[in-house]
Each structure stands twice: as C-alpha cells, then as structure tokens.
C-alpha positions in Angstrom: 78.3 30.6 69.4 76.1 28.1 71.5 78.0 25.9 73.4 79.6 23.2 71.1 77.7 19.7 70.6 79.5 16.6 69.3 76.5 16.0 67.3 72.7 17.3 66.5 69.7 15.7 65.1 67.7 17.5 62.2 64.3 15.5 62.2 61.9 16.1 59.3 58.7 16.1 60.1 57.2 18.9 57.1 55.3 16.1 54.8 51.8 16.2 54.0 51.8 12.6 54.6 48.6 12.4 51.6 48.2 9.1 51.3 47.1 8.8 55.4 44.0 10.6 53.7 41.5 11.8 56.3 43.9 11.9 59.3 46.2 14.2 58.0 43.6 16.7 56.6 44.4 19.0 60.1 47.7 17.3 61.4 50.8 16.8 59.9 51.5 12.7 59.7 54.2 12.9 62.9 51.0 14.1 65.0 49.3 11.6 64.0 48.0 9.6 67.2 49.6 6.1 67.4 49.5 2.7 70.0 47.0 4.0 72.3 49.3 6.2 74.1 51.7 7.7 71.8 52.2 9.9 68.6 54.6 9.0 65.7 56.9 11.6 66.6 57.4 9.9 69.8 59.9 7.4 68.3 62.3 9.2 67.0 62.5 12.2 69.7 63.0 9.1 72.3 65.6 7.4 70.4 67.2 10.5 70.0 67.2 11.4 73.7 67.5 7.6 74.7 71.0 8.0 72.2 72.3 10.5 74.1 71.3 13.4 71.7 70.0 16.5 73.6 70.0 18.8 70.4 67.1 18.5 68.3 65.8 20.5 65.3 62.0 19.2 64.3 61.5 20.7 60.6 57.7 21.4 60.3 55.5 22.7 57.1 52.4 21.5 56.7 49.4 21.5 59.1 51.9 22.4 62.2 50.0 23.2 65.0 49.2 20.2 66.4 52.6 19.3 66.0 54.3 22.4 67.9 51.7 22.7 70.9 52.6 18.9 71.2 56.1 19.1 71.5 55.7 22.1 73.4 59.1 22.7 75.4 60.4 19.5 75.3 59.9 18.5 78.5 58.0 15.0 78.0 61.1 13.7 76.6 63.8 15.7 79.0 64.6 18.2 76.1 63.9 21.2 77.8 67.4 22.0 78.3 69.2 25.9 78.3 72.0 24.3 75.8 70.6 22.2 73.0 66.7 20.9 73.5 64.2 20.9 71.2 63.8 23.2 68.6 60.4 23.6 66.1 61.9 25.1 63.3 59.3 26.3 60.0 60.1 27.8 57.3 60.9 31.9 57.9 61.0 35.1 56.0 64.8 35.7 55.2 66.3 38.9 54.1 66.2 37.4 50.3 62.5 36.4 51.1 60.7 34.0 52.2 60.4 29.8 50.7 58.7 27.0 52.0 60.7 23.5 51.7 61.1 22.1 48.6 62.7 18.9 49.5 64.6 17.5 52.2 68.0 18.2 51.2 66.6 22.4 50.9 64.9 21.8 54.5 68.3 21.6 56.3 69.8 23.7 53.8 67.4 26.1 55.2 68.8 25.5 59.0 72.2 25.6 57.8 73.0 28.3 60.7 70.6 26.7 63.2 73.2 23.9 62.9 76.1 26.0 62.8 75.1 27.3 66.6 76.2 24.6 67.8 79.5 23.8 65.5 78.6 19.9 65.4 80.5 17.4 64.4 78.2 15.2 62.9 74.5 15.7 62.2 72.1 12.7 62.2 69.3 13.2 59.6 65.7 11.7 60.7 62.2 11.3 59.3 59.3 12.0 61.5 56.8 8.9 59.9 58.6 6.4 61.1 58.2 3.5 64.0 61.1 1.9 65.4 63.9 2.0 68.8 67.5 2.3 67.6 70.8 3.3 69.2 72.4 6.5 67.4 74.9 6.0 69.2 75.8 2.9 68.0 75.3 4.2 64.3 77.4 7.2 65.2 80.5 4.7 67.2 80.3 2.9 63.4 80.6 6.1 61.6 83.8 7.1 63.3 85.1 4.0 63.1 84.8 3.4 59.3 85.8 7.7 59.3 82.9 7.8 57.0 81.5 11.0 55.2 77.7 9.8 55.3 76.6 6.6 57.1 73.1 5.2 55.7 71.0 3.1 58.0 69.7 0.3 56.2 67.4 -2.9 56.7 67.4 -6.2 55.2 63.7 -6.3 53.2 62.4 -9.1 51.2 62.9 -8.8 47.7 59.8 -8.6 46.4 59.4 -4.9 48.7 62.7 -3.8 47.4 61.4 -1.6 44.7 59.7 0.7 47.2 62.9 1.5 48.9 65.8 3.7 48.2 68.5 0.2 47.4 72.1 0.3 48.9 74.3 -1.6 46.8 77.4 -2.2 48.8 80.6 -4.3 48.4 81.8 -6.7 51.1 83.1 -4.4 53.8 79.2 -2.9 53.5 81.1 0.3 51.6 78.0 2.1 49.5 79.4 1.8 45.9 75.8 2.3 44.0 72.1 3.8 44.7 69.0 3.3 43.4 65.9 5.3 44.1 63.0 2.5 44.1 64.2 0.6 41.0 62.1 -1.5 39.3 64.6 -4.4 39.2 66.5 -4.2 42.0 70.3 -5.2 42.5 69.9 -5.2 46.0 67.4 -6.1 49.2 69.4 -3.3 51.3 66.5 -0.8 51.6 67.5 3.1 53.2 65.6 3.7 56.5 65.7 7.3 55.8 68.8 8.1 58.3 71.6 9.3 58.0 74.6 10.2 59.9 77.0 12.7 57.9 80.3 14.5 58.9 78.7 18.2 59.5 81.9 20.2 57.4 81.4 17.3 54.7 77.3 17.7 54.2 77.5 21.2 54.6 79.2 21.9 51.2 77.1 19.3 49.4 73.7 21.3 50.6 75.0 24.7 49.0 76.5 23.2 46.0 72.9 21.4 46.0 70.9 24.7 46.1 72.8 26.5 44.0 72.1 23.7 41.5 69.2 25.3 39.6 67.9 21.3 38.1 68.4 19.7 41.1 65.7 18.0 43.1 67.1 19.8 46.5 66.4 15.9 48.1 68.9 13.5 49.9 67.8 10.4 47.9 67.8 11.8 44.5 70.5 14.2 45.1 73.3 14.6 47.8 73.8 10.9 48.4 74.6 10.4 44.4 76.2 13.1 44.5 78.4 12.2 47.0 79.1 8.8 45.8 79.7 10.1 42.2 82.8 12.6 43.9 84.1 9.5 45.3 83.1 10.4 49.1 82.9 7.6 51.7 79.5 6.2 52.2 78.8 2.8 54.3 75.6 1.3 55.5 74.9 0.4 58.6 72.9 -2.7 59.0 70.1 -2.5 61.8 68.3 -5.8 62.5 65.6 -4.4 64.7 61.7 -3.7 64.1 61.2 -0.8 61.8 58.0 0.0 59.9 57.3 3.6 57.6 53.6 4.3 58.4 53.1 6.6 55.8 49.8 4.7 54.4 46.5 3.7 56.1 47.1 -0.1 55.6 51.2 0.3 57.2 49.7 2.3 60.0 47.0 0.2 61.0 49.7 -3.0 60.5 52.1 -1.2 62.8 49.5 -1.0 65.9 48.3 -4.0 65.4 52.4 -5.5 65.5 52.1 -3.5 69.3 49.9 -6.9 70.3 51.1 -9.7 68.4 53.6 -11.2 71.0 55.7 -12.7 67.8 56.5 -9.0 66.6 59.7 -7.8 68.4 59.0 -4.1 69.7 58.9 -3.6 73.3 57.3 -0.6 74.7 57.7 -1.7 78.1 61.7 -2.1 78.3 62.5 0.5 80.9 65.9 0.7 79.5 64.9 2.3 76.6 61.4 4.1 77.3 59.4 5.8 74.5 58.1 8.9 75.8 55.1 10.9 75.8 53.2 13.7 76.1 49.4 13.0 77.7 46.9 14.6 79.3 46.8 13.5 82.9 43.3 11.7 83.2 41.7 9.4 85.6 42.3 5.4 85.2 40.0 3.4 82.6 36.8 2.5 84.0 35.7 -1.2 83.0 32.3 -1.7 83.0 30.4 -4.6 83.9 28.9 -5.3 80.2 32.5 -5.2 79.1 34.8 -7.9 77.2 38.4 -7.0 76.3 41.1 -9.7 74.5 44.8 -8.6 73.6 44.3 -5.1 73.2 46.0 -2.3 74.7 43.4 0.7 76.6 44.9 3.8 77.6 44.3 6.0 80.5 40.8 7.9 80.9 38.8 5.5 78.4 35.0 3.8 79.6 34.5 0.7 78.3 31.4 -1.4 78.7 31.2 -2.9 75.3 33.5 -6.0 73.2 36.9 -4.9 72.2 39.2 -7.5 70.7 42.7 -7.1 68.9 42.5 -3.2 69.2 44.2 0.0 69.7 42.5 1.7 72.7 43.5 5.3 73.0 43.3 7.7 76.2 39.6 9.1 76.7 37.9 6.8 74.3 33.9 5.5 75.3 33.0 2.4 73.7 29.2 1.7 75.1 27.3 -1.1 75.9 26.8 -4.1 72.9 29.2 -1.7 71.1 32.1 -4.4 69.0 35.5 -3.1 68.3 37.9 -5.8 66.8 41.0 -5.6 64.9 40.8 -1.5 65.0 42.6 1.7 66.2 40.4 4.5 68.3 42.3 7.9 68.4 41.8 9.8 71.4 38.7 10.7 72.7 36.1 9.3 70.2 33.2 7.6 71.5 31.3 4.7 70.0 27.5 4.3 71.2 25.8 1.2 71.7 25.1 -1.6 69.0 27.8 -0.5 66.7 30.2 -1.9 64.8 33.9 -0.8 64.2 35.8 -3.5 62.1 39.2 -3.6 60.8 38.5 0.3 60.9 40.6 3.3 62.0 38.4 5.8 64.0 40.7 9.2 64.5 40.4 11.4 67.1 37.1 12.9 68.6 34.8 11.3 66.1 31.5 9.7 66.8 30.1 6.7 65.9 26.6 6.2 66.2 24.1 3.7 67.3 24.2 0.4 65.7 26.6 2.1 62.9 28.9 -0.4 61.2 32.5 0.7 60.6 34.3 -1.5 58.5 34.3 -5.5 57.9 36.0 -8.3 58.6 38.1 -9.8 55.2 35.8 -13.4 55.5 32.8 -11.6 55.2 33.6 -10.0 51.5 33.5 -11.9 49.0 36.1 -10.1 46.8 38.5 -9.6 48.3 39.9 -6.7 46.2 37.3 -4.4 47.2 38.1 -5.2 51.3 40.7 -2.8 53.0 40.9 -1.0 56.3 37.9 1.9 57.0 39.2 4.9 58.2 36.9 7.9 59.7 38.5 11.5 60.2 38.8 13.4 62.8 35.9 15.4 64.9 33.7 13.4 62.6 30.3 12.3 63.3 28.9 9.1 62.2 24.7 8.7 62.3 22.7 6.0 63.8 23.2 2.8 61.9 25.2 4.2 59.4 27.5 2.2 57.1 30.3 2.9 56.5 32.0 0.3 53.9 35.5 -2.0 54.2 38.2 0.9 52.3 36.3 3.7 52.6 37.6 7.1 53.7 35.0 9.5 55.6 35.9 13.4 56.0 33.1 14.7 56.5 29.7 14.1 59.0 27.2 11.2 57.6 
C-alpha cells in the first residue's frame, strides 16, 4: 500500500482525436501544440496540481510518444513527487492477456489497482482535449457537501449547441434526475464537461459490474452514469461559469487560440495565482527584425520574425521571413515561413515549411461562397513548394 491520498485524478488522454486530421497523424490530440507556448495537456495537469491534486494517472493509447517524452517525470508541473506524481499509464499485457481500451469506462477499469495504491477517497475523472482553469477543489468541497456518489461538471451552452453535449437534466437543488447522450431535442442546455468526481468504493463496483456486462459500451456517458442514475445513486451537477472550450476539431482549436487574444474572452494565462504550466525547450529570446510588423498576437520564445504577423498564434522557434504575411493563424513549433508567402486563417503544425510566395489559406471576404471557406491546416514535418497553393479547408499530409 502507497501512502493513502484523499483523492486521485485519472486523466484520459488515449483518443485518436480523428477529426484534428493531419495533426494527430503522429501525436495523440493532448500533444497537440497549443497558444504559442503550451500543449493541451497542459490544462488539465495544471488545474490538477493548481487543485491541490499531486496523484495523477495520464491514460495513453494511440500515437503515445510524443505524449510520454513530454510529460516526462512530471517535473514542469511539480509532479515529480516519491508519493503520488505523475503516472503514464498504457494499456499492458495481463496474466489473462493483453486489451487495448475500449472505452472510457474500460480505461480506468483497466487501472482499477493503480488506483487502489493509493486507497482514494474520491477519484476525479478528466479528458485530455480540453481547454479551461477550474478549481477541483471546489468541485470536490461540493461533492462532500451534497455526500454525492458522482458529481458531473456541467456548463451552461446555448441551446442551439445542446445536441452535441451529453444534457444533464436536473431538478431544482441541481440533483441529476435524467441524461441524455447528444439528443436531438434536447430537455436541457446543461451540457457534461466530461468530469467527473465519484466516491472511489461507489465507482469501483459500477466499472466491474460494467465489464462484466458483455453488451455494454464499457463508456461513462453511455453507461455508468445511467446506470447509476437508473439504481437510484446520488448524482448532482456542478455548475462552472468559467471559459471552457473541447478542441477536438480543426475549426474549435483554431477558435480557442484565437479566444487567447481577444481581450473580451475571459481566460487568463497570465494570473500568477493560478499558472498553467509547461514543458519548453530553453531557447534564446525572439529576435524582431527590422522588416517586421506584429499586431495582437502572442510570439513565443526562440522565434525570428521579420515579416507581418497579425491576430496569430506564434509558437517557440518559428521563422517567419521577410514580406512573409501571417494573419488570423496558429504556427506550431519550429516551422518556418520564407519570404512572399501567405498563411491565412491557416494552421501550420510543427516543423513544416512554407515556401516562397506559397499561399496558405484565405481570408472569408475573399470567397465568394462561403460554404467552401474554412480553416487550412498543413501537417507536421511537411514541406510546402515555392508559390504553392494551398486552398481555404484543405488538409495537407503530405510534401507539395
């Protein structure tokens, strides 16, 4: 027995995250490079940390290199501790054999004595593709006090969004008395954030009784919250009023960096009471060059820049040459963009090269319908040719 924590975190962070296309063909989607400086798993190992919570279990699957040399031992976000930390943990070969994840409910089920180490009484459930600041804390003070089973974070979301949520529907004293997984109509604008806080002896049961379910769909949304509410458990939500956005598509990501400069958006990366940490490469400070123009963007450490960049997401070690326009786009680390091009409401990932007088992307008022405009997004390690084209939606993976 490990010594005893109050409570652990189980973050999932095993998706394929397919629908960010190109940028998750050799990362998984928490890897993914985000705000300049930061990746999305950045956010909720912070919050966690930030919360108090210094026992961590990151549940990787797909693409998980990146991932694990990022994280390394913790120590970016003071979680290399001897009791608790941070803890990367795959799928393994059991003495019944070996099984990937098949769901999320099945990925903790798999970690069931990982957890049981450390005897918790409560075990906050997290997804790794999300971008927000929150107290767990708080969410875990309101779980004791309403001596809840399961506590479901939730956000108020316009109606007309509702469908692509799990819906909470909840009686007055915010007591969970129905669910629905994205419903067509729904009943409710109380949309799941995808966490969690459960009563460890509680959840515990549920996750067996779930495996050993032969039709179930071994998943918290379609499974062991319904479940739970059908056996008359206690399940409240937990209202959170903050900023909170699932990046899990090319047009959410690209909206969520651009939210980092719009001065009406409320999330502040520069509150040093609640800091969102990082691991980067120590490199020398940006060098501005004397061709260069920059307007409400944010540039990382390491990055030359001697060409026009405007409402952008400048990340560390980036080169954007003389002449060369970025505006309204996100550079991942280290690409470069040579001289006369072009990089327009556009996602560039990491290491790729644009060539001279390439365009990348448009801006919507230049198409004139407007169904075939969307964000451009190039891979990563990809090179671009001399005045290439490379149109308004299109996805590159491989060199053109």
């Amino acid at each position: 027995m490990f010594n005893k924590k109050e409570c652990v975190a189980m973050l999932l962070a095993g998706g394929q995250g397919s629908r960010l296309y190109a940028l998750t063909q050799t990362v998984a989607k928490p890897a993914v490079p985000f705000g300049a400086k930061y990746r999305i798993i950045d956010f909720p190992l912070s919050n966690s940390i930030n919360s108090g919570i210094d026992t961590i279990g990151v549940l990787t699957q797909y693409q998980p290199l990146a991932l694990n040399e990022y994280i390394g031992n913790g120590q970016p976000w003071d979680l290399d501790r001897v009791h608790g930390g941070v803890h990367v943990l795959p799928p393994y070969q059991k003495a019944s054999g070996a099984d990937w994840y098949s769901g999320t409910a099945n990925a903790i089920y798999q970690n069931i004595s990982f957890i049981d180490r450390y005897d918790p009484e409560y075990v906050v459930i997290l997804s790794g593709d999300h971008i927000y600041k929150m107290d767990y804390n708080k969410m875990l003070a309101f779980h004791k006090e309403r001596e809840a089973d399961a506590t479901i974070a939730v956000l108020d979301v316009p109606k007309e969004e509702a469908s692509r949520f799990g819906i909470m529907i909840t009686d007055d004293n915010d007591n969970i008395i129905d669910f629905e997984e994205k419903p067509k109509n729904p009943r409710s604008t109380l949309a799941s954030m995808g966490i969690y806080i459960f009563s460890w002896a509680k959840l515990r049961k549920y996750l067996i009784a779930n495996e050993n379910d032969k039709d179930a769909t071994k998943d918290f949304g379609n499974n062991i919250i319904p479940d739970m509410r059908q056996a008359g458990e206690r399940l409240v939500a937990y209202r959170f009023d903050g900023y909170w956005k699932d990046v899990g598509t090319i047009d959410s990501l690209w909206e969520a960096n651009m939210d980092l400069i719009n001065p009406n958006i409320p999330i502040d990366l520069y509150d040093p009471t609640w800091k969102i940490y990082s691991r980067n490469p120590v490199l020398p400070p940006q060098v501005i060059g004397k061709n260069a123009t920059i307007q409400n963007s944010m540039v990382t450490e390491g990055c030359v820049i001697d060409g026009s960049v405007e409402f952008s997401m400048i990340s560390e070690g980036v080169t954007v040459e003389e002449g060369a326009v970025i505006y309204d786009s996100i550079l991942m680390p280290g690409c470069v963009v040579k001289k006369g091009a072009h990089v327009e409401y556009a996602i560039v990932g990491e290491d790729s090269v644009i060539g001279e007088n390439a365009q990348i992307g448009a801006r919507p008022e230049t198409i004139e319908d407007k169904d075939t405009w969307g964000v451009a997004v190039v891979g990563h390690k990809i090179n671009v040719s001399d005045g290439a084209t490379v149109a308004p939606k299109a996805i590159i993976y491989e060199d053109m």
